[in-house]
KEZAMAR-578891 format. One record per atom (N, C-alpha, C): x, y, z. Coordinates in steps of 0.05 Angstrom, whole numbers, plus 32768, in hexadecimal, padded with zeros to 4 digits. Each point is the difference from the previous one (the first is absolute). Layout:
XYZ ...
This chain:
806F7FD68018 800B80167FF0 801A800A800D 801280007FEF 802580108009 7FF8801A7FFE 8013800B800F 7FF780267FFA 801980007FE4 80007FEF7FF5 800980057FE1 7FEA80057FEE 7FEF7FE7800A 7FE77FFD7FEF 7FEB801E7FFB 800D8010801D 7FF1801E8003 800F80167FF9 801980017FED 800780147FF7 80107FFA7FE1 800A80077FF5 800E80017FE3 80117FE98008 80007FEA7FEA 80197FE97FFB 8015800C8006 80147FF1800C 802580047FFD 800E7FF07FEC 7FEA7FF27FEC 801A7FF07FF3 800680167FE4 801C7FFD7FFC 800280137FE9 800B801E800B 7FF9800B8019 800F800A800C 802580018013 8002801A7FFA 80177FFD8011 80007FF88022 80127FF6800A 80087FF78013 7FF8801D8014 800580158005 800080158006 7FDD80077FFF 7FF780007FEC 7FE0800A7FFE 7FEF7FEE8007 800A7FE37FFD 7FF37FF4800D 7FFB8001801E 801E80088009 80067FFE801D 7FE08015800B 800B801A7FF4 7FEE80158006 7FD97FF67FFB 7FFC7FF77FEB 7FE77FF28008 7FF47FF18005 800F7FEC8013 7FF97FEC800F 7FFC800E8021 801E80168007 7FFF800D801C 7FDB801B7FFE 80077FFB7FE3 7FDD80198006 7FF47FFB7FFF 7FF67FDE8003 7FEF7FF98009 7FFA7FF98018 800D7FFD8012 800A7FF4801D 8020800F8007 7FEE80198014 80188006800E 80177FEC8012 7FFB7FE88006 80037FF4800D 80187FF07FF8 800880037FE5 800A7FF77FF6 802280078005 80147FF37FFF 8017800D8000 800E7FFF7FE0 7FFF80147FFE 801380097FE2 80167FED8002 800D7FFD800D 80197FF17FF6 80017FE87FFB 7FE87FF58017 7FFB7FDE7FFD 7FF280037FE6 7FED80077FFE 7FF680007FE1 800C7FFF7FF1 801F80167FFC 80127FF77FE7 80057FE57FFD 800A80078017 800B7FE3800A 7FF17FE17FEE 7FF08003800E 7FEA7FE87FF5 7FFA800D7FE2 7FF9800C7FF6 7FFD80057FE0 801D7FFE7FF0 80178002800D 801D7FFC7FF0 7FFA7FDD7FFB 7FF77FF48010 7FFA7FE37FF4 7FF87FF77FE9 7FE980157FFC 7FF07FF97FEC 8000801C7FE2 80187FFC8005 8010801B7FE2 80107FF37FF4 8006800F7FE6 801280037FF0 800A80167FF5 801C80028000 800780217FF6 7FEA8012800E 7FFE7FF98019 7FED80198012 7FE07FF97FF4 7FFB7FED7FF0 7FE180107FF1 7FF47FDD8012 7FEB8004800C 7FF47FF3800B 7FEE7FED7FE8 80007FE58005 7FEF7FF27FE5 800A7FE18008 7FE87FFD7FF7 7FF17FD77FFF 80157FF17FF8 801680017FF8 801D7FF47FF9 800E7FFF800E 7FFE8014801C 80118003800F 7FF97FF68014 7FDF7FFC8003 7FF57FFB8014 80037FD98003 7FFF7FF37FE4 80037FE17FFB 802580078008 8011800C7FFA 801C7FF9800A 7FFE7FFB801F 7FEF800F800B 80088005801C 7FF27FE68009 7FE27FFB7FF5 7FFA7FE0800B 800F7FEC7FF4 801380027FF1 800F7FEF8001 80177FF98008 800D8011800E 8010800A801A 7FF87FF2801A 7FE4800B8005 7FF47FF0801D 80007FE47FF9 7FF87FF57FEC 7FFB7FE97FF7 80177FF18002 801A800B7FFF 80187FEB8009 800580018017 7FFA80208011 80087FF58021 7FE77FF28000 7FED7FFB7FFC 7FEA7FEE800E 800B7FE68000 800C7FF87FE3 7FFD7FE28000 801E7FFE800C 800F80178001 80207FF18012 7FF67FFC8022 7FF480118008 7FEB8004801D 7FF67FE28000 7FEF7FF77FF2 7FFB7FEC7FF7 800D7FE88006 801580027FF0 801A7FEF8000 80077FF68018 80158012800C 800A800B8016 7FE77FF18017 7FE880027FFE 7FF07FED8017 7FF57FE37FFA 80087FFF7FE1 80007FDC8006 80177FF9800D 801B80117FFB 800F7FF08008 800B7FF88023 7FE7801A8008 80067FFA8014 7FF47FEF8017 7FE97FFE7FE7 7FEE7FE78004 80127FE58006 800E80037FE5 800C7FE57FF9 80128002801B 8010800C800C 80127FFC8012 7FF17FF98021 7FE680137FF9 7FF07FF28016 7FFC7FE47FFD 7FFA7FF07FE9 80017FE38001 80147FF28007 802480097FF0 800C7FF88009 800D80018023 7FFA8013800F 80037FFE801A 7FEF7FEE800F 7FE77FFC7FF9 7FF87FE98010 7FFF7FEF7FF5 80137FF97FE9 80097FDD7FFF 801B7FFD8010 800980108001 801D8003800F 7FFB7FFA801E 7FEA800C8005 7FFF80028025 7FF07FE78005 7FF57FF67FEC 7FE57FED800B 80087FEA8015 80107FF68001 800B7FF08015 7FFF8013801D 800080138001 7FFE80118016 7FE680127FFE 7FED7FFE7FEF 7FED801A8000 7FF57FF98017 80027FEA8012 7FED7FF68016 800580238017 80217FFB8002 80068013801C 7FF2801D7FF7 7FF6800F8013 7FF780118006 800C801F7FF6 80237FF58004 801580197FF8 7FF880007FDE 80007FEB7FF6 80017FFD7FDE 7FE580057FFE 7FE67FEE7FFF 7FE4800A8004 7FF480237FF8 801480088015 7FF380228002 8009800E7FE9 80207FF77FF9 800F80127FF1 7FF17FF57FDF 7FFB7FE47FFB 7FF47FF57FE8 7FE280147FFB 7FF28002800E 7FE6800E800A 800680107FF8 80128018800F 7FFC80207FF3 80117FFD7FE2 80107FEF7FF8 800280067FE2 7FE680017FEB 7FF77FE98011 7FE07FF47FF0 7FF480197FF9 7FF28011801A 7FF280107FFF 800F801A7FF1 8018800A8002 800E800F7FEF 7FFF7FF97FE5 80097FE97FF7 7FF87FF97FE6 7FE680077FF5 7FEF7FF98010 7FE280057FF2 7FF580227FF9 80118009801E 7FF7801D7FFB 8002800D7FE8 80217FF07FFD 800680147FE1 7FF57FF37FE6 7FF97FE18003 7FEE7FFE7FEB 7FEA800E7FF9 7FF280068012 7FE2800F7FFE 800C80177FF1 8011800C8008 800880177FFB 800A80017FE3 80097FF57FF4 80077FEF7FE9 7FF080067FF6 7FEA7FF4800B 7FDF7FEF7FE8 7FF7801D8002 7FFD8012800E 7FFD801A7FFC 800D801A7FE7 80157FF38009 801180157FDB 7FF17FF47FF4 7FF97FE87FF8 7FF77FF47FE2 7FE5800D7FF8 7FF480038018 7FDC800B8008 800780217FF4 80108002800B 7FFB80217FFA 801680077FE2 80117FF47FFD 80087FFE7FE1 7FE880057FEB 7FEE7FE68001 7FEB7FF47FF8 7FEE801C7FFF 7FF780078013 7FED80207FF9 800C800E7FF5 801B800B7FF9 801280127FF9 7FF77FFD7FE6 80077FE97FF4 80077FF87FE4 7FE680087FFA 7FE37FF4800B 7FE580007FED 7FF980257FFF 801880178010 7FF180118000 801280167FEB 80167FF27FF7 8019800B7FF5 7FF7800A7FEC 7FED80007FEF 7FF7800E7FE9 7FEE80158007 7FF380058016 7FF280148001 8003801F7FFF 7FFD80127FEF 8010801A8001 7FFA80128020 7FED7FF38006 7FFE8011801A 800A7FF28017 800B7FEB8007 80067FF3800D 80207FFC8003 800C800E7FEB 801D80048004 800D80038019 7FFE80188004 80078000801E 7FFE7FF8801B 7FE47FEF8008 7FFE7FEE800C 80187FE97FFB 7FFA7FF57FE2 80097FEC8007 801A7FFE7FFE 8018801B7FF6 801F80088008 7FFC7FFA801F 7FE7800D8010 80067FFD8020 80027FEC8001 7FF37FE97FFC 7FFD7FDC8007 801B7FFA7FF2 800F80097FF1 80157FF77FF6 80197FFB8012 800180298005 801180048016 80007FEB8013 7FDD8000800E 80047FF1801C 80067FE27FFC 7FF57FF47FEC 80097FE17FF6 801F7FFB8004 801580127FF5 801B7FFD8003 800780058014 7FFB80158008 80037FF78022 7FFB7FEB8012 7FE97FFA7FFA 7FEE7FE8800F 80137FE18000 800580027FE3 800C7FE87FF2 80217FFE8008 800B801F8005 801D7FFC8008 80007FF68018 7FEA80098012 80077FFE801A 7FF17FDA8005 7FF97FF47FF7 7FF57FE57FFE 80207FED7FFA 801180097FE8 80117FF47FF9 80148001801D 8003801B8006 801580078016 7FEE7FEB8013 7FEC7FFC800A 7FFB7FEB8014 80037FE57FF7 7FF87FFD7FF1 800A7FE37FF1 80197FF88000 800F800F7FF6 802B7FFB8009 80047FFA8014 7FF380148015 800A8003801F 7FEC7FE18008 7FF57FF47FFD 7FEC7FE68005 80107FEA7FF4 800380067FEC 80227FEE7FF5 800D7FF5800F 8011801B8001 801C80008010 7FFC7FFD8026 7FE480048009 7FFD7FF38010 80037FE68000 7FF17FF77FF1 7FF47FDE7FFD 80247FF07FF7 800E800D7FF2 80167FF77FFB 80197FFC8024 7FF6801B800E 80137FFC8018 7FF17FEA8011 7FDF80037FF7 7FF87FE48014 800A7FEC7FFF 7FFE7FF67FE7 80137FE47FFA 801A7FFC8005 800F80178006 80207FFE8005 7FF87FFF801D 7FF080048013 7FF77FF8801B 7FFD7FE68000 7FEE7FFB7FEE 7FF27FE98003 80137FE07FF3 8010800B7FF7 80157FEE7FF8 80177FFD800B 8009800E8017 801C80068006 7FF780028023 80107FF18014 7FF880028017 801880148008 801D80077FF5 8006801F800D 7FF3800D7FF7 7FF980097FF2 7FEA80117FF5 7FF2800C8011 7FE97FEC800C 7FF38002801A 800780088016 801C7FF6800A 8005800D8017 800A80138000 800C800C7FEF 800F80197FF4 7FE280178008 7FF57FF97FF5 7FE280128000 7FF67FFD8020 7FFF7FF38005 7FF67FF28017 801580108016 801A7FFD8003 800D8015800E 7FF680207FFB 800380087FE8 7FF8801E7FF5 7FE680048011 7FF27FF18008 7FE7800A800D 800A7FFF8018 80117FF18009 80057FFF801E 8012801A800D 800A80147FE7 801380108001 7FEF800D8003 7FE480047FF4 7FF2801C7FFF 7FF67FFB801D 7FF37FEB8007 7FFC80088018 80187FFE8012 801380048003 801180088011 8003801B8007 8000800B7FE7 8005801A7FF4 7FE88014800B 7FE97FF37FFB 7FE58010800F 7FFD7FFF8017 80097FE98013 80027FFF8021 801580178006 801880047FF1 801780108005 7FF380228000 7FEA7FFE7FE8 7FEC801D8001 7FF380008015 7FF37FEC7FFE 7FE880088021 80128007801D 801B7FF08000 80088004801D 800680228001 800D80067FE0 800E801C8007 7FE380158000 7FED7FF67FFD 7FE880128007 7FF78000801A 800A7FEA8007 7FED7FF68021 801880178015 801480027FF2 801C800C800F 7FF4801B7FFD 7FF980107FEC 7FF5801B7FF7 7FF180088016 7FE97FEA7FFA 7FE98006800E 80067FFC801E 80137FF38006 80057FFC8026 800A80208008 801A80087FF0 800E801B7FF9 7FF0800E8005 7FE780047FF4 7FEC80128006 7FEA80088018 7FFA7FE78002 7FF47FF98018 8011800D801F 80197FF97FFF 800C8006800A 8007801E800D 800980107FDA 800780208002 7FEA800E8008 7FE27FF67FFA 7FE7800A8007 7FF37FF88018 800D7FF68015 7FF27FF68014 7FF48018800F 800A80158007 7FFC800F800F 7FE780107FF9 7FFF7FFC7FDC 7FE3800C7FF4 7FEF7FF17FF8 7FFE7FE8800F 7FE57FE77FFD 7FF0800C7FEA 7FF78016800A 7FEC800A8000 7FFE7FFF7FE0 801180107FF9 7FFE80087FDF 800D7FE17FE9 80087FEC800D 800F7FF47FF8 7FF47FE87FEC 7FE17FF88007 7FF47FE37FF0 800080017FE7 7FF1801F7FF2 7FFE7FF77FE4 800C7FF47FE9 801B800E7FFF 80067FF67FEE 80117FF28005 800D7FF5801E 80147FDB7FFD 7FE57FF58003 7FED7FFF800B 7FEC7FEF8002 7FFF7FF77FEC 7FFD80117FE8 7FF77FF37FE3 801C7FFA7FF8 801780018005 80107FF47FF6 80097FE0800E 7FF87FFF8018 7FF57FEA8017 7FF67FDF7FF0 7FE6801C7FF7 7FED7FE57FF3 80067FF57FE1 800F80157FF8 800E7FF97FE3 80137FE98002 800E7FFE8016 80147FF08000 7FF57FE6800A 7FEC7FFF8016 7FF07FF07FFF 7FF87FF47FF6 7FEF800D7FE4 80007FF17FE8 800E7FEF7FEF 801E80137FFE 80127FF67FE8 80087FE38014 800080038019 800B7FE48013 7FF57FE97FF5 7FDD80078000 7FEA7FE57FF5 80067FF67FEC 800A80177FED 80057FF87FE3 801A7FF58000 800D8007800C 801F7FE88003 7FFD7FE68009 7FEF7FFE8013 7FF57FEA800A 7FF97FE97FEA 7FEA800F7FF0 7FF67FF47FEB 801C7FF67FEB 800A80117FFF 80137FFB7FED 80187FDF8008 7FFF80098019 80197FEE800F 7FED7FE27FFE 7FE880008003 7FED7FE68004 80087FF47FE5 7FF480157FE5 80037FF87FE2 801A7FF17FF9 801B8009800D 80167FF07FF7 7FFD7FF08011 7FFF7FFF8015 7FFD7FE2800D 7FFA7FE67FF2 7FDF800D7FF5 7FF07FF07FEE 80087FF57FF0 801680157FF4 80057FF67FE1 80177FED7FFF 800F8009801F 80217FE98006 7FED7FE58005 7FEA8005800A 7FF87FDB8009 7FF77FF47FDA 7FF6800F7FF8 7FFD7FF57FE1 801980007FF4 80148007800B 80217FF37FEA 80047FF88007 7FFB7FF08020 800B7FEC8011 7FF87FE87FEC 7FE280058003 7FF07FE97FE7 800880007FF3 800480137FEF 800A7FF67FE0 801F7FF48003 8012800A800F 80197FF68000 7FFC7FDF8006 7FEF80008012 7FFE7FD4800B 7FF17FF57FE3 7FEA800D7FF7 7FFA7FEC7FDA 801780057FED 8010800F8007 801A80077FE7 80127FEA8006 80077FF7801C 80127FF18009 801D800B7FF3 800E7FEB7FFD 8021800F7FFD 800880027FE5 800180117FF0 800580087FE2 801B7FF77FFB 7FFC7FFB7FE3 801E7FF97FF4 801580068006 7FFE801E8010 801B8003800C 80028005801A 7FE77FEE8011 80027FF78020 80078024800F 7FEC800E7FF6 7FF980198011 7FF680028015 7FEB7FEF8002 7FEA7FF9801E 801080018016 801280018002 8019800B801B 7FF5801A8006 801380077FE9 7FFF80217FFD 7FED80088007 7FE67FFB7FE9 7FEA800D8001 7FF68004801B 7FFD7FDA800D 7FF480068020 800E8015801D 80117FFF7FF5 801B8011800B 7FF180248002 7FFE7FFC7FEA 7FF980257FFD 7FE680068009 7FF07FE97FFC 7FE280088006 7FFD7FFE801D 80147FED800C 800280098023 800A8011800A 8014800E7FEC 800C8016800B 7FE6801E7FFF 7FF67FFC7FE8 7FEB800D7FFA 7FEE8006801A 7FF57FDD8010 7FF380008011 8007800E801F 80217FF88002 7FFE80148016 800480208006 800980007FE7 7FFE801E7FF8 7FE380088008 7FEC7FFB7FF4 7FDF80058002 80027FFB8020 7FFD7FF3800B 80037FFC801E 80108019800D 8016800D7FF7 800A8016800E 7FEE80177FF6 7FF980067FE1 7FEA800E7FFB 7FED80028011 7FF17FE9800D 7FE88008800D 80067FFF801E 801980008008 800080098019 8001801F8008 801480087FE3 7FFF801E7FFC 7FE180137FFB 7FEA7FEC7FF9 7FED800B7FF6 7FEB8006801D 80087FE08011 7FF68005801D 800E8010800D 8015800D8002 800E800D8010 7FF9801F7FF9 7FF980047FE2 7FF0801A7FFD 7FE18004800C 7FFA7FEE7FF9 7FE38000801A 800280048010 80067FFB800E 80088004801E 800C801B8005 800E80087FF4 8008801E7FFD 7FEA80167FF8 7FF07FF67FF3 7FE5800E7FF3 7FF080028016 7FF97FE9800D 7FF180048017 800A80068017 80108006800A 80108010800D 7FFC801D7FFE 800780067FE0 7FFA80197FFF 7FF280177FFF 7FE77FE97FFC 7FE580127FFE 7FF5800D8010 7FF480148000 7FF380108011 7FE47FFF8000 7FF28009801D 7FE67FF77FF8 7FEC80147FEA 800D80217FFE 7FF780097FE7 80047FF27FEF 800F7FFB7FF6 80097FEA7FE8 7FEA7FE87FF3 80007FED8019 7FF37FF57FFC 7FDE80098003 7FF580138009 7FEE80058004 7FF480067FE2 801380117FF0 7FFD80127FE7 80007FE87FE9 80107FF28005 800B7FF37FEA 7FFB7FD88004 7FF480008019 7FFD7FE18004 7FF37FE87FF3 7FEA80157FFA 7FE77FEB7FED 800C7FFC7FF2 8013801F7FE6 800A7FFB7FE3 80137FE68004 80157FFB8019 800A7FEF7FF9 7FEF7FED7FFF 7FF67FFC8012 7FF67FE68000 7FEF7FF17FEA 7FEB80157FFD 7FF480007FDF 80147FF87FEE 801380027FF8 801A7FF77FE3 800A7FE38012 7FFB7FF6801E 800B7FEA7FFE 7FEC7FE97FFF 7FDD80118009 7FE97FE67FFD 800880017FDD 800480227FF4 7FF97FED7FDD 801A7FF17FFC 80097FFE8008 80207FE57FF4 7FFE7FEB8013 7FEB7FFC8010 80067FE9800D 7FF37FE27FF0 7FF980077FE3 7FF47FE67FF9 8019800B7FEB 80177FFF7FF7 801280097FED 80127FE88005 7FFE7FEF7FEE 80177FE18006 800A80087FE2 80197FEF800A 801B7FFA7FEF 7FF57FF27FE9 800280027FE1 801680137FF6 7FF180147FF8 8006801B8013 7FEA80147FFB 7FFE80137FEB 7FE9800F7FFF 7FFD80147FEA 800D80178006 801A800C7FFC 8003800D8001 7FF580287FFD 80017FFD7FEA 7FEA80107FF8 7FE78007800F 7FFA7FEF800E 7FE17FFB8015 80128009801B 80157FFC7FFF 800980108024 7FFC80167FF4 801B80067FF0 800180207FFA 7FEF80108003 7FE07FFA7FF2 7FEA80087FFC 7FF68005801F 80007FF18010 7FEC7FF5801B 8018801A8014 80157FFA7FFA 80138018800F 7FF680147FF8 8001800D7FEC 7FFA801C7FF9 7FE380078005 7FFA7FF28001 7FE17FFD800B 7FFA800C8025 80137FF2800E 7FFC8002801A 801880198002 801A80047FFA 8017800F8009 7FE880158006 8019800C801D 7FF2801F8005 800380197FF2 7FEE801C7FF7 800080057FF6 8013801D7FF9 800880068021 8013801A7FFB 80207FF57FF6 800E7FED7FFA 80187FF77FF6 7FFC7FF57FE7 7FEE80047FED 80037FF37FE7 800F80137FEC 801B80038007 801A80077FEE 80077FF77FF5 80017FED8002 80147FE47FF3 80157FFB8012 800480068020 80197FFA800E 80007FE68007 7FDE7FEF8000 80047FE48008 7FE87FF67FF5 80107FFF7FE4 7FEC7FE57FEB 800F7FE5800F 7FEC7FEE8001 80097FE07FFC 801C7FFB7FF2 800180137FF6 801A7FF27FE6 7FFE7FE47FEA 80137FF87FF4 7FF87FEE7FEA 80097FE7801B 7FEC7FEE7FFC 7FFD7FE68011 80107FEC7FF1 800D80097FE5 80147FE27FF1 7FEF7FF28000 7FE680008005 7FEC7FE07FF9 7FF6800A7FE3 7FF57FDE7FF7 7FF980057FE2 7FE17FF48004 
């Protein structure tokens, strides 16, 4: 039973009196959303079964463009792995084919769900007491359904830049640098923190005493973000030895690039090579710097965030660091002064 079914019909009423005896039945209710949701199901203000079939027939086209919108991104998931299949073997292509997979499906389900709940809408659309319920399932259906299509585009237009990856070897390294920039860019963060925190260590020497809490926890923060650079710097590695591969099965293209290409991907390589000397050379500054409060307070946490990433191989889940970081970071600096940042991995 709707608490429609427990007080006077709204159909045939105004928009307004309806509003008022739907909220007196349930304080709980917000007057405005109620209009809100009953302006769906009106005409010239007067609430009624004509208005209520316009409005499912409204949802009924975002459903089937929602709809739409995820075969096609079905279909583009097919076409990407006919495109890559000569390569789905490497690991770099593998992971990225994988999470389309599983993205694709999500939003199918999701899909097969508007149709499910369409489907109850419609068998309940004649009921005089059931009006208002089912304006609410209306409302939330279009919502539901816009926001399915908006993931379905964006799954698209993903699947569309995969193939421009997956077809184009600048492409790849173009991207493939962009990650090498971010981590440059995040070693360049951690050093000017490690400089902060020495600064400090320093201005406070004389007050030991009062001094662990809070660089300590900024200590072990950076600590962290280090592991996670680590991780990051391993992942492009990973991914330059899988374009090494794919560049030797491409051999030399119509217009004899394989110069080039090998050219950049070594330059690539010793770049990464100066990366991780910079990444050992912050270590070593880290441990240097620590104090034994420090570590005393904060030792297990690190260590805890590096046993959980120590089974974490290339080409990783991103999403699964992020998560496993925020999990372990310490807990008096969670400002936002030292998120991970965006890792450029896909």
């Amino acid at each position: 039973m709707s608490h429609e079914d427990d007080g006077k019909p709204i159909v045939g009423r105004s928009v307004e009196d309806a509003v008022d005896e739907i909220v007196s039945r349930d304080d709980a209710y917000d007057p405005d959303v109620v209009r809100a949701t009953l302006d769906r199901v009106a005409t010239d203000d007067v609430v009624s079964h004509d208005a209520v079939s316009e409005a499912l027939g409204d949802a009924s086209m975002a459903v089937s463009t929602a709809e739409t919108r995820t075969e096609l991104a079905g279909i583009a998931l097919s076409d990407a792995r006919d495109e890559a299949e000569s390569v789905s073997d490497l690991d770099t292509v593998a992971a990225r084919l994988d999470a389309f997979e599983s993205r694709v499906e999500s939003v199918e389900n999701r899909a097969t769900l508007l149709g499910t709940d369409l489907e109850r809408l419609v068998e309940r659309a004649g009921e005089d007491g059931a009006v208002f319920s089912v304006a609410t399932g209306i409302r939330r259906l279009a919502s539901n359904a816009e926001q399915v299509q908006r993931a379905a585009d964006e799954l698209k237009l993903d699947l569309e830049s995969f193939e421009e990856w997956a077809t184009d070897s600048e492409t790849r390294v173009r991207e493939l640098e962009a990650d090498a920039d971010a981590v440059e860019q995040s070693l360049g963060d951690l050093a000017a923190a490690i400089d902060e925190m020495a600064a400090a260590v320093e201005r406070d020497a004389p007050e030991s005493g009062a001094e662990p809490t809070q660089t300590g926890a900024t200590w072990a923060d950076v600590r962290l973000r280090h592991r996670v650079m680590a991780l990051l710097l391993a992942d492009v590695r990973a991914e330059l030895a899988d374009l090494r591969t794919w560049s030797e099965r491409e051999g030399t293209d119509a217009e004899g690039r394989r110069a080039d290409l090998d050219d950049s991907l070594a330059d690539l390589d010793e770049r990464l090579d100066v990366l991780g000397a910079r990444l050992d050379d912050l270590d070593v500054r880290l441990a240097d710097l620590a104090r034994p409060e420090w570590t005393d307070r904060f030792g297990e946490q690190v260590a805890a965030f590096e046993t959980a990433t120590d089974g974490f191989e290339p080409p990783l889940d991103w999403a699964e660091v992020e998560a496993t970081f925020g999990e372990h970071r310490p807990e008096p600096e969670r400002d936002g002064s030292h998120e991970t940042g965006d890792s450029g991995r896909r």
